[in-house]
N, C-alpha and C positions, 0 to 999 in steps of 0.2 A: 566579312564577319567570320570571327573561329568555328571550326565546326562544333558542333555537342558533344559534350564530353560522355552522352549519356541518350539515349533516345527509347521510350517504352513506345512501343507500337502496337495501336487497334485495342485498347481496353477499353473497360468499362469506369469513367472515370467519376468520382468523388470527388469534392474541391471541401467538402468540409464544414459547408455552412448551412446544408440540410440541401441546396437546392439539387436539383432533377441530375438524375447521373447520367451520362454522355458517351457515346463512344469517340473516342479522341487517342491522338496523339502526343505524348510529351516530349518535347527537348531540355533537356539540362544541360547549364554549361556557368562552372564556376561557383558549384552548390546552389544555385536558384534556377526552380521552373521559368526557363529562359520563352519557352513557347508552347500553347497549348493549342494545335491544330485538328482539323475536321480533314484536312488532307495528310497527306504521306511528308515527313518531312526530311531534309536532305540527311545522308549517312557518308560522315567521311570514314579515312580510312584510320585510325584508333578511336573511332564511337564505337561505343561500347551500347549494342542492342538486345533490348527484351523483348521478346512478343508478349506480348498480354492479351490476344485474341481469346476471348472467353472468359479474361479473369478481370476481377473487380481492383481498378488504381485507385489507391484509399491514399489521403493522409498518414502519417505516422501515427500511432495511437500512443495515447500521454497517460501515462500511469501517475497517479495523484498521490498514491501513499505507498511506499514501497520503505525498506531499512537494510537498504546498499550501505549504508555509511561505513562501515567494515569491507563488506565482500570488494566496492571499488576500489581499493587500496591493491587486493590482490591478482582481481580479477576487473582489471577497468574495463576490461568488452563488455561485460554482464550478459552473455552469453543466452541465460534462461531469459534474458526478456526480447533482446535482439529477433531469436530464432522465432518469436511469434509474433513478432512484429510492433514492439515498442521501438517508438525512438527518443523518448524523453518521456525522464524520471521522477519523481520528486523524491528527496531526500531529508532525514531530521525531523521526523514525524511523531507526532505522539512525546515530546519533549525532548526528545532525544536526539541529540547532535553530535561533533566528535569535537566540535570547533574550540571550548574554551577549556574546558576543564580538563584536567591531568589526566594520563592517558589510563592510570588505573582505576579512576573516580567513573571516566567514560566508561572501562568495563563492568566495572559495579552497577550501574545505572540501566546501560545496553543489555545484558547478555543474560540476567535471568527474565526478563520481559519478555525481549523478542526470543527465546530456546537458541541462544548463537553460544556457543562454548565460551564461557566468559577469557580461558588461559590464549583463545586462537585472535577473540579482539583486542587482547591487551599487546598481545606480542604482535601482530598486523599494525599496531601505532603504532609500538614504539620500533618497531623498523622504516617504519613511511612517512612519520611524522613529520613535516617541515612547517608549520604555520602555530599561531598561537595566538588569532584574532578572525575577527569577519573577512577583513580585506586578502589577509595571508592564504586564507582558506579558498576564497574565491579563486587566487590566484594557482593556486595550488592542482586546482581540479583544471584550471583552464589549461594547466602544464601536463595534465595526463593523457594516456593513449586511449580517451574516454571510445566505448561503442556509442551508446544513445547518449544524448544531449539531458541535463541531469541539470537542477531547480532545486535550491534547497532554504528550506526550514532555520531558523535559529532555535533550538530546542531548549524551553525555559525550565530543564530541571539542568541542563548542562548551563545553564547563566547563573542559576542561584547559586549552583555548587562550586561555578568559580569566581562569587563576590564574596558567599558566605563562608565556605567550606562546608564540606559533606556531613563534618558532626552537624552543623548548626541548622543549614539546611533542610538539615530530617529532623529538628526536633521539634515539637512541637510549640512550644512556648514562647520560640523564635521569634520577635519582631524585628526585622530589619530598620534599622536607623533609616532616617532621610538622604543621608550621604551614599547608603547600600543602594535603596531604589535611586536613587539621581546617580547610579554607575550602571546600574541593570539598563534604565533610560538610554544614557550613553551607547552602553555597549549595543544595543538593540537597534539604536540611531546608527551607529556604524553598519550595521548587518543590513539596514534596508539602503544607505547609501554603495554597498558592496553590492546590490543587486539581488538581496534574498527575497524570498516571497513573503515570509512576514512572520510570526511567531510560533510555535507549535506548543501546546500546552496537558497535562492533565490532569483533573479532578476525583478519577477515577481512581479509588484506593487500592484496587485488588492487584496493582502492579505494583510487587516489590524489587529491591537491587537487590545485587548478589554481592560478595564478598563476604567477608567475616565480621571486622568492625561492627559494620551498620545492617546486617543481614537482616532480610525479611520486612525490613521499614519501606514502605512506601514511596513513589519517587517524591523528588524533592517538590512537585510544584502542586503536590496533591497539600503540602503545609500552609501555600500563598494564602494572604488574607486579601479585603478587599484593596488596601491604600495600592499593594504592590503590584495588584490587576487593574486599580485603575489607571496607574502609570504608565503601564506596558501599552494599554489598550488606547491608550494618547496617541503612544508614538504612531501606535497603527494604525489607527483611524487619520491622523495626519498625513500621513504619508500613502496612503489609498494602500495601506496592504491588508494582509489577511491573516486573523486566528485561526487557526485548527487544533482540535480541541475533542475530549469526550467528557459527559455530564458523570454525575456520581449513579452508584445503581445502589442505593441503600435507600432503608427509609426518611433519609432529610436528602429529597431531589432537588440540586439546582438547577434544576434544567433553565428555570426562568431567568439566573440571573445571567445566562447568556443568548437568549432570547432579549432581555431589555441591554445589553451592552451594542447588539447590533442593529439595534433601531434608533431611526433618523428622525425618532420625535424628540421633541425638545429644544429644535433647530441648531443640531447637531447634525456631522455626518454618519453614513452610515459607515458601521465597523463588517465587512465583510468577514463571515463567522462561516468553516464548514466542522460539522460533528459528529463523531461518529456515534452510532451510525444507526442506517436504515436498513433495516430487517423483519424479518416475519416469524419474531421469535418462538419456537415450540413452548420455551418455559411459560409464554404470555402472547397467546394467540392472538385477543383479543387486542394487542399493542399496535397491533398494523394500520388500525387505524387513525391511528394517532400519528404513525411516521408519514401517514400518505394524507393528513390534510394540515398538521400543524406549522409547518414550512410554506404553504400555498396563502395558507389566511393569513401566518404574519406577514409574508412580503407583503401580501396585496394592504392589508390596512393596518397594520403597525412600522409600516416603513421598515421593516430589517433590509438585510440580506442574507440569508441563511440559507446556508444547505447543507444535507444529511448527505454525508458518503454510504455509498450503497455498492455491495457485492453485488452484482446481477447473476449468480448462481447461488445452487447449492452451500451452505455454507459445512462439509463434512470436514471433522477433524478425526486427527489420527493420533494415538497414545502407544508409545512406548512404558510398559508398568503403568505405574504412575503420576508420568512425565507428561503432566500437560495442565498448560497457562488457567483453566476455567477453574482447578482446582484451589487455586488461590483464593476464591470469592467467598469460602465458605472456612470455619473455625480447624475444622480436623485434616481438611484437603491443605491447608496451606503451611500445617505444623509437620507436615509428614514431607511437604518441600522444602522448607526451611531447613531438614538434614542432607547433607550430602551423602554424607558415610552411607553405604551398603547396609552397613548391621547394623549399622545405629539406627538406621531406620526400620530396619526388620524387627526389630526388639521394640522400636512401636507398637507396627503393625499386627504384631502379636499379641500385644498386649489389649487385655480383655476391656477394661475402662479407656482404650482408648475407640477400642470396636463399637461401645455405646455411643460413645461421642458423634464416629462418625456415621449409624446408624440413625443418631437423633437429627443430624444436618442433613441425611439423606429423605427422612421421611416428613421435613418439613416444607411442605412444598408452599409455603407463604410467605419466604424469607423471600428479598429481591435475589434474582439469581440471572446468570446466562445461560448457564446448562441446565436442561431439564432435569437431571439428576434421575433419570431412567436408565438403568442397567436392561433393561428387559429392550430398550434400545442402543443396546452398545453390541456391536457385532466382534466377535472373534475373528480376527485375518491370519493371526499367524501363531505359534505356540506349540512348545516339545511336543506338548502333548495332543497329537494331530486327530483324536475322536473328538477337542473342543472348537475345533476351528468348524466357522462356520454358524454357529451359535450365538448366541446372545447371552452376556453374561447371568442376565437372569436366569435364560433356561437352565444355564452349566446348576446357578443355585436352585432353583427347582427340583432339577434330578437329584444332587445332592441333601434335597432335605434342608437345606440351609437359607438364611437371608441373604439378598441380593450384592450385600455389601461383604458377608462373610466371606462367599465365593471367591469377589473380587479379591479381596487383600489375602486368601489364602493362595490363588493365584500367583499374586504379584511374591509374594513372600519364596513361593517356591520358585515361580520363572523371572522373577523379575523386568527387567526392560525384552524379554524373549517371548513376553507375553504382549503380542501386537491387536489394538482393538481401533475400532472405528464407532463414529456415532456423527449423525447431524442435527445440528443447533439450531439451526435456522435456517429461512429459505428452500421450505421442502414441498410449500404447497404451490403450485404453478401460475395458478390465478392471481394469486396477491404477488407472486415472482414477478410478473408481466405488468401488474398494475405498476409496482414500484419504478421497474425501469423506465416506465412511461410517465412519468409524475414530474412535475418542474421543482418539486421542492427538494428532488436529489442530483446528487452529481455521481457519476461511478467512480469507485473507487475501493480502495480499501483491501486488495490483492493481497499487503504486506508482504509482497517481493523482498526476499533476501532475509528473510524473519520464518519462525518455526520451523525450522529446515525436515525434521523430522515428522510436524505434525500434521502440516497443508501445501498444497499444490495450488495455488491461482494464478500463475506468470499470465494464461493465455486465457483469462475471462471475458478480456474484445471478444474474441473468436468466438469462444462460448457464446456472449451475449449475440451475435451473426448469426449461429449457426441456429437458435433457436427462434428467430426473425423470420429467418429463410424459411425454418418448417412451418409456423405459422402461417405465412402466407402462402406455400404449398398446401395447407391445409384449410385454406381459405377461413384462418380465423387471427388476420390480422391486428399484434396490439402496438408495432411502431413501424414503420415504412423504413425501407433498408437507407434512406438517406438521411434520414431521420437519427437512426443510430448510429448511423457513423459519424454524425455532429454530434452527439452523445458522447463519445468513447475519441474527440478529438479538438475542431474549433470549439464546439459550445465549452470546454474545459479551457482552454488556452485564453481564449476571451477574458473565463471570469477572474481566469490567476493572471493575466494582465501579462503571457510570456509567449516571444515568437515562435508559434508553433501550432502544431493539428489545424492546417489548412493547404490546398493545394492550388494557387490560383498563380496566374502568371506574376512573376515575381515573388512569389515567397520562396522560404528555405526549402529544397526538395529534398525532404522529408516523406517519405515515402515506403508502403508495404502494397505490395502485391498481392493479392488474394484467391487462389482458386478457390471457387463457391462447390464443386465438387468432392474437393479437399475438408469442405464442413460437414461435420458427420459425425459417428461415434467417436473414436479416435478423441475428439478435442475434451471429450467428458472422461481419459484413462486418466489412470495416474501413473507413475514408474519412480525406479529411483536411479540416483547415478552418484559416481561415488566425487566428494569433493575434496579431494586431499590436501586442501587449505587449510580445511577445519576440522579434518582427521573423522569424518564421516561418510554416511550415504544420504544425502539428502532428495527430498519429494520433488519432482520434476511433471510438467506435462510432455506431451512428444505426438505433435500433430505434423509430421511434415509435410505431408499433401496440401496442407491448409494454404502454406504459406509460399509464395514461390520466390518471392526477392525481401530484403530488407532493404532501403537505402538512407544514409545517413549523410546531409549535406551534399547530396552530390553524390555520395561514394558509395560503393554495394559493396554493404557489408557481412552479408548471409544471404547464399542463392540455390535453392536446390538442397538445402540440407546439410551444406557447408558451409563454414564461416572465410573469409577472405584471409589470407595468409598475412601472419604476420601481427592479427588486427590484434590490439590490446599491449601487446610488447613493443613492433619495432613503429607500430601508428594507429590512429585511433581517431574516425571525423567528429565523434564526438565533444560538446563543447558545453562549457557552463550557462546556463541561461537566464541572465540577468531580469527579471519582474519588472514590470513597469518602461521598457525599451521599447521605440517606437521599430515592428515590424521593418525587414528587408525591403518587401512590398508597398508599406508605407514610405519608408521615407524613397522612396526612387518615384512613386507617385507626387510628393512634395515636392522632389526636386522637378519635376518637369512640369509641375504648375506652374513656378516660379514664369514670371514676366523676361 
């Protein structure tokens, strides 16, 4: 037999599926855990060895909502997720895909949602562009020097806008013909026989596109009516994939009518639904209890399948000026992003009837909202003016004699985006942090890796979620068992999305991160920046390197120490597309030796 192309020795091993972790050794040989031994196993002479004496051998951890859709074009390593230990992504989240629609439509759609420079995605197509379907697309990624192994979305504001077109799409009075849905059908049918995980959708109005045209209108599939969701939701349910999706936050909630699309009463199948999301909103404290039993009671007696993606941290964002997504939710936050211009928007922001305006949204605290709409919780980090830092914008209007809101927009008026502030939304109180991540009616998720570059930092929330396990149960106040979370943050996700991956058992893909438990500590809760000269910024980064001591993708080590492997993303890449619904490595090699 060949020797291992790979051999980790003496860890602490994880296989993914919650059970009891093990000190073992692994052989790899040909991207699959070839052997998983209790003794020393043979070392030829090009195996490549890691000791793991001390550190935890994990699964790869599968990040469920991330919006690489862009950055992969430039950067196929994905560098920030690699380094802490993702090796499979998902892609095309939240409607948003690159797959159908014209490549300036995708940046209109893309680029004022997720804060990505709309001019760096349109030019990133249309240099890389080679496809213009499901299958071409599949194909496309399978031809890149991908880092982590990457699952994607068919994104249903990118399908209407390329059966409808983008005026029509956004308007509101739109009904699509029979013949428009029986092509969206189609085209969706293609994407799940191409291997996609299933639709991504949203409801959620406060996400507008950018461009000029159609600026500030909502995406396209915030227009769908029922005919053209319940078509979509055929093909889904038919073909065992999955919606994802977020409900509306205004006062006419549907939350229900996607609670009843993924229930298997009626003797119907069930439509596997995840939505964002689960959190412990500050705006609506009292909410939590809602996300931590409404998921549990319908599986158990309304037959769904649902689950709420959940950050398992902190959820803190960060503002440039102005510049930030939550502002969209409300009448005067969203008129003041709608300008691009500098002065155009300054000659707003100045203006006195517009200052009522956004005083009267600020002091309404009964409108549905995300953001608590607390200045007296918004911290100052950075700013000319170095006696505000530190402060909370309130305080600055306190001392000033002025309102909460005056402050701000005098602020932003004179420093503009130089004025850097923080504030956290959600996920601040610990107890309900812990219940959430312990609850069966969520799934983790929700990072949005490769999105807000400037506002948040979650590439490394596995870790996070470790490293607060770990003090837990140093503090002897246990709320998941460390194997527990690591089927959390790996199989129990790859199971429900039905894709080879986040398990570590002999014969599956070797798929693999390394973990020094030593390495979890403060460090994984910094934030930092680094400069990404793709998109002509500094984007929000984490930087735990003690945490993480190997990446390995298929077989191959792709980050070790702190370094990424030569070459990876340009001249090679083991990263691979990952077809939904494909019977595991480990499966069918088991099949095959059943056979008689």
């Amino acid at each position: 037999m060949d020797d291992f192309d790979l051999v980790i020795t003496n860890g602490t091993w994880f296989d993914g599926t919650g059970a009891p972790a093990l000190r073992r050794t692994l052989g790899i040989r040909d991207g699959v855990v070839a052997q998983i031994s209790a003794e020393p196993l043979p070392i030829g002479p090009r195996t490549e060895v890691i000791d793991a004496d001390g550190k935890w051998v994990l699964p790869g951890f599968v990040d469920v909502h991330t919006h690489y859709d862009a950055e992969l074009l430039v950067k196929p390593e994905l560098p920030e997720s690699l380094r802490h230990g993702v090796t499979t992504a998902f892609i095309g989240n939240c409607s948003l895909s690159t797959v159908l629609a014209d490549n300036d439509d995708c940046a209109d759609l893309f680029s004022r949602v997720e804060a990505v420079p709309r001019e760096a995605v349109s030019r990133v197509l249309g240099e890389h562009r080679t496809w213009s379907g499901p299958a071409e697309y599949a194909k496309a990624l399978d031809e890149m020097p991908l880092g982590p192994n990457i699952a994607a979305f068919l994104g249903h504001s990118d399908l209407r806008t390329h059966v409808l077109g983008l005026d029509r799409a956004v308007t509101r009075d739109t009904k699509p013909s029979a013949a428009e849905i029986e092509r969206m059908r189609q085209l969706l049918g293609e994407a799940v026989d191409a291997g996609f995980l299933g639709l991504s959708s949203m409801s959620n109005k406060l996400d507008k596109i950018d461009g000029t045209e159609y600026r500030s209108r909502s995406l396209p599939s915030t227009y769908t009516r029922g005919r053209e969701v319940r078509a979509l939701n055929q093909v889904l349910r038919r073909n065992g994939r999955v919606l994802q999706s977020a409900p509306t936050i205004n006062l006419r909630p549907n939350i229900y009518k996607y609670f009843w699309a993924s229930s298997g009463l009626a003797g119907r199948r069930k439509l596997r639904t995840s939505l964002l999301s689960a959190a412990d909103s500050k705006a609506y404290p009292p909410l939590v209890y809602f996300m931590l039993w409404a998921a549990p009671l319908l599986n158990r007696f309304a037959r769904t399948d649902f689950r709420w993606q959940h950050l398992p941290v902190p959820f803190t964002v960060y503002a440039d000026g102005i510049d930030l997504v939550v502002f969209e939710e409300f009448g005067a936050g969203a008129a003041a992003l709608h300008l691009k211009d500098e002065v155009e928007r300054n000659e707003l922001l100045r203006d006195q009837g517009y200052r009522r305006w956004f005083r009267k949204n600020y002091d309404d605290k009964f409108s549905p909202r995300i953001w608590h709409r607390d200045f007296f919780d918004a911290e100052i980090v950075c700013c000319p003016d170095a006696s505000v830092i530190g402060k909370t914008i309130g305080q600055v209007g306190k001392e000033r004699g002025l309102h909460p809101v005056d402050a701000y927009l005098d602020m932003v008026v004179e420093y503009g985006p130089r004025l850097r502030w923080r504030t956290t939304i959600a996920n601040d109180r610990p107890k309900y942090l812990n219940k959430l991540a312990a609850n069966t009616g969520v799934q983790m998720g929700f990072g949005d890796a490769g999105a807000h570059l400037r506002n948040m930092a979650f590439y490394n929330y596995h870790l996070r979620l470790l490293e607060r396990v770990l003090r837990a149960r140093e503090n002897g106040k246990p709320f998941l068992s460390l194997e527990r979370a690591v089927h959390r943050l790996t199989g129990e996700l790859a199971d429900w999305y039905r894709i080879d991956a986040g398990h570590l058992r002999q014969g599956d893909r070797a798929d693999i991160v390394i973990v020094d438990p030593a390495g979890l500590d403060t460090a994984v809760h910094g934030l930092h920046e680094s400069p990404m000269p793709e998109f002509g910024l500094d984007r929000m980064v984490n930087r735990n390197d003690r945490a993480v001591v190997a990446t390995i993708v298929n077989g191959r080590t792709v980050y070790r120490h702190g370094d990424f492997a030569a070459g990876l993303g340009s001249s090679w890449g083991p990263g691979q597309f990952l077809r939904a619904g494909e019977s595991s490595r480990r499966d069918r090699r088991l099949a095959r030796s059943a056979r008689p």
